[in-house]
C-alpha positions in Angstrom: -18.1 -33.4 -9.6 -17.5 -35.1 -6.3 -17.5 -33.5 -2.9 -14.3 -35.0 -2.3 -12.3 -34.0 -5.8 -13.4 -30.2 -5.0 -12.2 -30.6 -1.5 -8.4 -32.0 -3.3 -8.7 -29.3 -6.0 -9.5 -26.3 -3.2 -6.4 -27.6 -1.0 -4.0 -27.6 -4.3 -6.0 -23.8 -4.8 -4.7 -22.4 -1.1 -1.4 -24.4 -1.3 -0.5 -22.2 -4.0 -2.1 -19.2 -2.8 -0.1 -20.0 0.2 2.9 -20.6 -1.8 2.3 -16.7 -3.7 2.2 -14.9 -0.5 5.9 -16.8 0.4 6.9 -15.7 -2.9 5.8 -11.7 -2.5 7.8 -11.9 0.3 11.0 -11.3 -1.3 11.6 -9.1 -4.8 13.4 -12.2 -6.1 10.8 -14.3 -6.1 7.9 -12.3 -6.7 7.0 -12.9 -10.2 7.2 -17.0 -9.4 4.7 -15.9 -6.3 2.3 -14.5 -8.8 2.1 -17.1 -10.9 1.6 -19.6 -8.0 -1.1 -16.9 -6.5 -2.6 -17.0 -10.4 -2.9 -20.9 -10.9 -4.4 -21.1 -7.9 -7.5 -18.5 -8.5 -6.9 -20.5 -11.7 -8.1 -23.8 -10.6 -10.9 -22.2 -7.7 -12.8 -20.6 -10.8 -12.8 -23.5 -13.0 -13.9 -26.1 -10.2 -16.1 -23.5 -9.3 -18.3 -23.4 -12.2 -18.0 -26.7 -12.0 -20.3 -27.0 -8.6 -24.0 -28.3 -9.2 -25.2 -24.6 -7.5 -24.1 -22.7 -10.5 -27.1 -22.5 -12.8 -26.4 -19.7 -15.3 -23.3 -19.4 -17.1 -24.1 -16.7 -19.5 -24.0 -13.9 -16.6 -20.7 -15.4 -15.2 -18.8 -15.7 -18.4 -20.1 -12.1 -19.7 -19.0 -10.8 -16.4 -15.5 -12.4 -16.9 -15.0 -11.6 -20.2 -15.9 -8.0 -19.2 -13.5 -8.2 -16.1 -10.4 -9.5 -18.1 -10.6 -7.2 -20.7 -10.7 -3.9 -18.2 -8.4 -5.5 -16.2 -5.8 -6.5 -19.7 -6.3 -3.0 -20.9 -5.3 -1.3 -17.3 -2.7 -3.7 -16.4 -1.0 -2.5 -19.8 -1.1 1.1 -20.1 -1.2 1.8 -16.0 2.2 3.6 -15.4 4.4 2.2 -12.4 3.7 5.9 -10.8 -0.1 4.9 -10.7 0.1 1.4 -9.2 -0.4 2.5 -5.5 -3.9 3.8 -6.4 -5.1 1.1 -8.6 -4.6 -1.3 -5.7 -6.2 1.1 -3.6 -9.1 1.2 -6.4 -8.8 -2.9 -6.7 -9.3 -3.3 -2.8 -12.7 -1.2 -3.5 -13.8 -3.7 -5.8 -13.6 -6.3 -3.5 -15.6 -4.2 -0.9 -18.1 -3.6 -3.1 -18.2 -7.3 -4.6 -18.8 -8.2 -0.7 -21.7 -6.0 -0.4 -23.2 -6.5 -3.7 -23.3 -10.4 -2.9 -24.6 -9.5 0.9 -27.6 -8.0 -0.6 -28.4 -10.5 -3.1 -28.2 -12.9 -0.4 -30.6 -10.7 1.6 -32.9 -10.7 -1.1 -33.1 -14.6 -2.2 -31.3 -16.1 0.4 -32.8 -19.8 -0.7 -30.7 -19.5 -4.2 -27.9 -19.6 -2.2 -29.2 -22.3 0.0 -29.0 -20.6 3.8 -32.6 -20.2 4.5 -34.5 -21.8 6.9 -37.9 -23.9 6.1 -39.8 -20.6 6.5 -37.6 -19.1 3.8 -35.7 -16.9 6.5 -32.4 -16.5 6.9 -30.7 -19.0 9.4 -28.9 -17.0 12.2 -25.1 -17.9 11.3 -26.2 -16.8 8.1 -27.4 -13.4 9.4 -24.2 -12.9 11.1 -22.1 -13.6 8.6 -23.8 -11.0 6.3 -23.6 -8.8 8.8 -19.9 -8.6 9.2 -19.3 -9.3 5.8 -21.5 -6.2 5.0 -19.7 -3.4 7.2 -16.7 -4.8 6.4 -17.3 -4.7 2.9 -19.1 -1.3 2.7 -16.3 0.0 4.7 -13.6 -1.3 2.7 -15.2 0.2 -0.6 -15.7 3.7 0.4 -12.0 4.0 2.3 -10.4 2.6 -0.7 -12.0 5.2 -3.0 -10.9 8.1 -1.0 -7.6 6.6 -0.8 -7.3 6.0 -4.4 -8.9 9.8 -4.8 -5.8 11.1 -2.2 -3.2 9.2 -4.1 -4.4 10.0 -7.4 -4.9 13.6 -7.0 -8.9 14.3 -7.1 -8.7 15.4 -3.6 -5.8 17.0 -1.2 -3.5 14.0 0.3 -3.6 16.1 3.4 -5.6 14.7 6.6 -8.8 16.9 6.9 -9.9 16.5 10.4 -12.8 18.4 12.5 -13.8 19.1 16.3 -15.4 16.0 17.5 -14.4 13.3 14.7 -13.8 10.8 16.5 -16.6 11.0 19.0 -18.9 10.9 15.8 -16.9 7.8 14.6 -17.4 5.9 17.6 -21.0 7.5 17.6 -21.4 6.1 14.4 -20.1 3.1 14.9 -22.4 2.2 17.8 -25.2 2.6 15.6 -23.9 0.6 12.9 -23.0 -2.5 15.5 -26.9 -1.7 17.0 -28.2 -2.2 13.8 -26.4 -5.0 12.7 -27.5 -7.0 16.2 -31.2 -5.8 15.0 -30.8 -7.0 11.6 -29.9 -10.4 13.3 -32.7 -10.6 15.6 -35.4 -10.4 13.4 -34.1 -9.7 9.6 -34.8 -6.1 9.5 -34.6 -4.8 6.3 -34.6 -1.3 7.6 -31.5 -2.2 10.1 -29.7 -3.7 7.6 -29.5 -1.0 5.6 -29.3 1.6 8.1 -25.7 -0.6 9.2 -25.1 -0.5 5.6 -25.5 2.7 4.8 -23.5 3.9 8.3 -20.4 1.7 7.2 -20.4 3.2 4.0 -20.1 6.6 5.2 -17.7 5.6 8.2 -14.9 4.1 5.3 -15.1 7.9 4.1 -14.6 8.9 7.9 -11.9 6.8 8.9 -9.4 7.6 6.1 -10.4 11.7 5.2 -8.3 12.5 8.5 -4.9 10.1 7.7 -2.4 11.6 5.7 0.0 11.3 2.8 2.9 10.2 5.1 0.3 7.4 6.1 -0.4 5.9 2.9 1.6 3.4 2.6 0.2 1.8 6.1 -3.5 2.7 5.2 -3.2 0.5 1.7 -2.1 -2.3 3.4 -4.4 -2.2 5.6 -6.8 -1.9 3.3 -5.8 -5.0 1.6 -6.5 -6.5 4.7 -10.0 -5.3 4.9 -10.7 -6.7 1.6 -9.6 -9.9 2.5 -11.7 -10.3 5.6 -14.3 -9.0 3.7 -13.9 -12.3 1.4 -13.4 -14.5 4.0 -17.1 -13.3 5.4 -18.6 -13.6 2.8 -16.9 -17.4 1.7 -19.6 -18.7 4.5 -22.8 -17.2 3.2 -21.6 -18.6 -0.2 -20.2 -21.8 1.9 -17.3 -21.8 -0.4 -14.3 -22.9 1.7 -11.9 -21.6 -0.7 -12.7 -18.2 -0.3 -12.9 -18.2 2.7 -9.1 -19.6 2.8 -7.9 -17.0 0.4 -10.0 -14.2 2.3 -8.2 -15.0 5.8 -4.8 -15.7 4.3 -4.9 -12.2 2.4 -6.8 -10.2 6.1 -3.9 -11.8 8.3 -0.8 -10.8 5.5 -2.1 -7.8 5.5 -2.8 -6.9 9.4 0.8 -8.4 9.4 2.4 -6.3 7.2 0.5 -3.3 8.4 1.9 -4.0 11.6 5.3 -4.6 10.6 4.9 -1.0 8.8 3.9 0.6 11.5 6.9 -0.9 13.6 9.2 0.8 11.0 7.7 4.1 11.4 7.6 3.3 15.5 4.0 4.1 15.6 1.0 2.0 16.9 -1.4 0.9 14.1 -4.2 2.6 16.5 -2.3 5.5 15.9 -2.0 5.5 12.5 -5.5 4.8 12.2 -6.7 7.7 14.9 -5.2 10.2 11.5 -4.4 13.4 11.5 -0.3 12.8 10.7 1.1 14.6 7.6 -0.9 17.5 7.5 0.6 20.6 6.3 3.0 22.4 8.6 2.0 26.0 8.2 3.2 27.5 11.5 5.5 30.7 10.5 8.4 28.9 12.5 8.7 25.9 10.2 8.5 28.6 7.4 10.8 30.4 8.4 13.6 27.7 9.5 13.6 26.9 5.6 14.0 29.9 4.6 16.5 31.4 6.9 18.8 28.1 7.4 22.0 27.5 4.7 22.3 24.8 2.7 24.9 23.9 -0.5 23.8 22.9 -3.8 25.6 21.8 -6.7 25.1 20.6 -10.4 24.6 17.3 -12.3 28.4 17.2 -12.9 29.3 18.2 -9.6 27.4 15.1 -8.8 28.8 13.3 -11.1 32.7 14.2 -10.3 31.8 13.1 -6.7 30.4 9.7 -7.5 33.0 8.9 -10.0 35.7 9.4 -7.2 33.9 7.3 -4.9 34.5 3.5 -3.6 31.2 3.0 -2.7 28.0 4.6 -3.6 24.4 3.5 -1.3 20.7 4.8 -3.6 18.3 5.6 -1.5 15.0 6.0 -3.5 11.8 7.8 -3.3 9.0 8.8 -4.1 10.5 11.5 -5.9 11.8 8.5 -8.3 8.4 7.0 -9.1 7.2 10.7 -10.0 9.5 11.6 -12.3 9.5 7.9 -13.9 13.5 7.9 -13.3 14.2 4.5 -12.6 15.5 3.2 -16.4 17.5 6.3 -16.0 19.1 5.5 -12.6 19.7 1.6 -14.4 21.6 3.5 -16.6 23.8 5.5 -14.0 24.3 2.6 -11.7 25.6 1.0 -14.7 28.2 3.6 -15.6 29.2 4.1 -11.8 30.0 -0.2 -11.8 32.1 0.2 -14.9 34.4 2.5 -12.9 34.7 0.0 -10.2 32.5 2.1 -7.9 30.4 -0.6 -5.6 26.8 0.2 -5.7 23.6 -0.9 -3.5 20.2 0.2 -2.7 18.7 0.8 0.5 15.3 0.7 0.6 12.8 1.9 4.0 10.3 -0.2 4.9 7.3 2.6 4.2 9.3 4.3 1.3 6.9 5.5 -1.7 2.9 5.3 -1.3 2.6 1.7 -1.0 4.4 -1.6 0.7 7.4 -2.3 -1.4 6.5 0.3 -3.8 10.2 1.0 -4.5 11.6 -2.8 -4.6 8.5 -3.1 -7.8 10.4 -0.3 -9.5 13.7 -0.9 -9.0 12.9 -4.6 -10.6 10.9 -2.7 -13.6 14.3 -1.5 -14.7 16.0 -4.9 -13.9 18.3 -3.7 -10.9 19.5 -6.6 -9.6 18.3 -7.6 -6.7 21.4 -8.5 -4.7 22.5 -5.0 -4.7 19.0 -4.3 -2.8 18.8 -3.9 1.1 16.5 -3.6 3.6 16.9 -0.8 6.1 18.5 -3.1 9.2 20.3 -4.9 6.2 22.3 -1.6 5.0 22.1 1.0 8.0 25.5 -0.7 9.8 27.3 0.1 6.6 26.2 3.9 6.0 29.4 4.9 8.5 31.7 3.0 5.4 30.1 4.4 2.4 31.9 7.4 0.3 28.8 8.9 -1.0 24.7 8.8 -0.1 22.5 9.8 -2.9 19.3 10.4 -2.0 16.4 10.1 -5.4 13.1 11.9 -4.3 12.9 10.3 -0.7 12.7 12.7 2.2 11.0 11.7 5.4 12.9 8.3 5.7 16.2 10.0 5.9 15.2 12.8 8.6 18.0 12.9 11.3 15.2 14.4 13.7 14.2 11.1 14.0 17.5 10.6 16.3 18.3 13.5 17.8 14.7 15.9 18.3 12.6 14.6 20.9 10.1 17.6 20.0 9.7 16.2 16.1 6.3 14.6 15.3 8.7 11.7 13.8 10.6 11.3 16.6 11.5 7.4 17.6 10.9 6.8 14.0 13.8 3.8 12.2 15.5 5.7 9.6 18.2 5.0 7.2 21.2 6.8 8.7 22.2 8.7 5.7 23.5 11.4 7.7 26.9 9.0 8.5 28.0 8.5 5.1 31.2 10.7 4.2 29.1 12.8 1.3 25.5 13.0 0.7 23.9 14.4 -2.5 20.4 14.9 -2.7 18.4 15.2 -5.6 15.2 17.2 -5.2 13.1 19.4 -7.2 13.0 22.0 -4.2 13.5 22.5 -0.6 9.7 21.7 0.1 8.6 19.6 2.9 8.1 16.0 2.5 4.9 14.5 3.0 5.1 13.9 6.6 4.9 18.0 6.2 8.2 17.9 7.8 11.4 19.9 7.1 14.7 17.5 6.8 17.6 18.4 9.2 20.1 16.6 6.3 19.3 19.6 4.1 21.7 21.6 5.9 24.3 19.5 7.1 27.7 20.8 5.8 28.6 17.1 3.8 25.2 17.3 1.7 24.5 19.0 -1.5 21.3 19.8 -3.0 20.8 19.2 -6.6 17.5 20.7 -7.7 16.2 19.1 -10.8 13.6 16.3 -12.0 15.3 13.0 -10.8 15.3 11.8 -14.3 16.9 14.6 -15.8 19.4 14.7 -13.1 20.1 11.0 -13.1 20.4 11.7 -17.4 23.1 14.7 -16.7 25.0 13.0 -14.2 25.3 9.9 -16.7 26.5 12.6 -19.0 29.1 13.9 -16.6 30.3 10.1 -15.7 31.0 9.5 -19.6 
């Protein structure tokens, strides 16, 4: 195969990769973005095997025959609740991929054609494993305890310590030291002292960054994977991963930024930790217990939103959980055939990953014009007869606006609080992951419904028939 056609066919590849990120931008177009993302990995593997350096198929094709049947098998039984931890666990795959081929490189670095005529490694080369390496070893490790925090296996709270970020920095002077070491003279020993620092750092960095956090920390772990790639695209000198690696690291620094703009937050802060841990001072406690709030029933609910003009859904977390969202379909439906207009406003770090709720609003086939981004929908909140709020919490705190003492203060919300009714569904009056209590609670024009948001959304369909 010519240099030239795998030049054309690697430009076609990141034209459509280019064209899937364009597409993931918006919920309507989505699905067309991944199959543009999927027909251009589509054509990089096949020219790729094509290329005169592959010598063995039989490891390749049992590895890829292995890959796409775990990956079918997940894909089809993974519940919508789950998907924020299996792409945490998919971004630790990628780490570890970028390791895995670091070492091999290492090891027989004339198979892969970047030694010198002493059989060393040439110096670009050594620098390129050596950011590839920390960045991969980093990646893998943070993404596992974020998939362990999101999954369950260990508390999402931050766990921080006296001193944590002096031994981070600490640490991360010794890795960098190591890594110039490794480069001067090709020091096994360095290079897997760096290693085996980054490894433990990715543990480090994200055990102190909580629940309310998540959402942030996945992207940017999506962009770690991706500059992972892109590293290790020049030790393999394979231009099209190192295309796809930097398009995926910048989208996702991007939309970690854009993230952290929502919650008015630096990144750096977000990244420092220690946000959402559990609020256990006897003043907080007490404030829930002590302060009055109203709470009705599923037809009570149900009476309100039938009477209503207009009807905005704010969902949550609380919605994933509880599976709820074929169930809402089905109320939204009902609520329409009374005439009642009805749209969705959806925050920017709602759920436990970016655009967590927009993926399961379109598993139950909402239609997407009746979806709205916070700055699209917040003007209209002041017009609307009735907020219901499905499982969200933190997104909707009026502290945000009006107490400069709150750890969320600053913070873009969606201004629920103007809306002439709001009805909450909740399972209790527990604190949200941000470990913050929620001012709407208690305003006199909200009601509390405490129940599973499926079952309540089931009742209150029951109550609109």
């Amino acid at each position: 195969m010519s240099a030239n056609f795998v030049a054309l066919a690697y430009l076609l590849a990141s034209v459509l990769v280019i064209l899937a990120l364009k597409g993931l931008s918006s919920p309507a177009s989505a699905r067309r973005g991944n199959l543009y993302g999927m027909l251009g990995m589509g054509i990089a593997i096949v020219v790729t095997l094509q290329l005169s350096s592959v010598q063995n198929y039989v490891w390749i094709f049992v590895a890829l025959g292995m890959g796409a049947a775990i990956g079918g098998s997940v894909a089809r039984k993974i519940p919508m609740t789950h998907m924020p931890q299996l792409v945490a666990f998919m971004h630790s795959l990628v780490g570890l991929a970028a390791v895995l081929i670091a070492v091999s490189a290492l090891y027989d670095p004339a198979s892969y054609g970047i030694s010198t005529h002493d059989g060393a490694l040439a110096m670009a080369s050594r620098i390129e494993l050596f950011l590839g390496t920390f960045i991969g070893a980093i990646t893998f490790t943070a993404s596992l305890v974020a998939f362990a925090k999101l999954q369950g296996l260990v508390s999402g709270q931050p766990v921080v310590f006296a001193g944590q970020h002096l031994l981070n920095l600490l640490l991360g002077i010794i890795m960098i030291v190591s890594g110039i070491i490794f480069c001067v003279d090709q020091s096994w020993l360095a290079f897997l002292v760096m290693l085996g620092i980054a490894l433990l750092l990715g543990v480090l960095l994200i055990i102190p960054i909580g629940g309310a956090d998540m959402p942030v920390i996945v992207s940017m772990l999506n962009s770690y994977s991706g500059w992972a790639a892109a590293g290790i695209g020049f030790t393999l000198m394979n231009h099209m991963l190192i295309v796809a690696g930097a398009l995926v690291g910048s989208s996702g620094a991007i939309l970690s930024y854009i993230m952290c703009k929502a919650m008015n937050r630096s990144l750096f802060n977000v990244l420092l930790g220690g946000f959402g841990a559990e609020v256990g001072s006897s003043s907080n406690n007490a404030a829930q217990v002590d302060r009055p709030y109203k709470s009705g029933a599923a037809a009570d609910a149900g009476f309100l939103l039938a009477n209503a003009r207009s009807v905005v859904i704010v969902p949550g977390y609380g919605l994933a959980v509880a599976r709820a969202q074929h169930a809402l379909k089905e109320m939204v439906e009902s609520l329409m055939a009374k005439g009642v207009t009805v749209k969705f406003a959806i925050h920017p770090v709602a759920g436990r990953m970016p655009g967590h709720m927009n993926v399961l609003l379109a598993e139950a086939d909402i239609p997407y014009d009746i979806v709205f981004e916070m700055d699209e929908i917040n003007s209209e909140f002041a017009d609307t007869d009735v907020a219901l709020i499905i499982g969200a919490n933190d997104v909707t705190n009026p502290a945000a606006k009006t107490d400069p003492s709150s750890p969320i203060y600053g913070m873009p919300i969606l201004e629920v609080n103007r809306a002439q009714h709001v009805l909450v569904i909740k399972r209790s009056m527990a604190v949200g992951y941000a470990g913050l209590d929620n001012d709407l609670f208690y305003m006199d024009k909200t009601m509390m419904i405490f129940a599973d948001a499926k079952k309540a959304c089931e009742e209150i369909i029951q109550a609109l028939d």
